[in-house]
N, C-alpha and C positions, 0 to 999 in steps of 0.2 A: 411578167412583173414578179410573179413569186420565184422564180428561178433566180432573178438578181438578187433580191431579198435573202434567201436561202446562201448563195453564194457570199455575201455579205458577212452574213453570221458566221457561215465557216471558217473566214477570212480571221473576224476579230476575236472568234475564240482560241486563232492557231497562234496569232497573238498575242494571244493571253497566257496559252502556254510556252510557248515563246519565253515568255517574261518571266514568267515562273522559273522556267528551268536556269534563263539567267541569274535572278533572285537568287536561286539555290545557290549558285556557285558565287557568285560574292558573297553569300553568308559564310559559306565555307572557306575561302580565303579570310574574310574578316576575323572569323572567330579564330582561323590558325595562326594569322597576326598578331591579333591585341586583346585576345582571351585563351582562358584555357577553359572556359566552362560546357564541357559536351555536353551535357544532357540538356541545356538550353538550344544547343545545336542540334541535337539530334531530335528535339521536341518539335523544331519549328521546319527540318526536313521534311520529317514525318507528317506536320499539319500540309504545308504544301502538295507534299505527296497524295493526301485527301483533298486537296483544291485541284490540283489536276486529273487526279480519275473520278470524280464530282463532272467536271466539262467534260472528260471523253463520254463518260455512260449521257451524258443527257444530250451534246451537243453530236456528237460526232458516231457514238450508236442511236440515236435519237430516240430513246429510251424517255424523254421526258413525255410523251404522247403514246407510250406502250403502257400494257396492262399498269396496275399499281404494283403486284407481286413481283413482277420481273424488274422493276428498277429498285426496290427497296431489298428483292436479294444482290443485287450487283451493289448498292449501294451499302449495303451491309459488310460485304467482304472490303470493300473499298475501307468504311471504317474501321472492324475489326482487322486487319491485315498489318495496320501503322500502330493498334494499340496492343498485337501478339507483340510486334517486334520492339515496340519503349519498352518492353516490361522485359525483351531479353535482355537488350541492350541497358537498360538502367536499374536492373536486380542483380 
């Protein structure tokens, strides 16, 4: 039973990134359509981009059941990584 459960989850979080990486690319079309405003685009990349390695580290390295140290440093770069690169991309 835990094995389907398990399999379950992996399914709807592939999913989910799945759906994200779609998201991404219509936002990107959208915004190259009927805006010029990057740094709203590159904001909301960059927040995605912290949605999807958010679900890899916990669902898919299963990091949400490992020590506290080991997911809050993987979670750490995962945040600071999108906020080095706003600050290139929009200074």
């Amino acid at each position: 039973m835990s094995n389907t459960l398990s399999t379950k989850k992996d399914t709807l979080s592939w999913l989910y990134l799945l759906a994200l990486t779609v998201l991404s690319a219509y936002l990107g079309e959208f915004f190259n359509l009927f805006t010029d405003n990057k740094p709203v685009f590159i904001l909301s990349a960059l927040f995605i981009v912290f949605l999807k390695g958010q679900q890899i580290i916990d669902i898919f390295m299963e990091l949400a059941q490992a020590p506290k140290l080991w997911r809050r440093l993987l979670l750490g770069y995962v945040i600071l990584l999108p906020i080095i690169i706003a600050f290139i991309y929009l200074l």
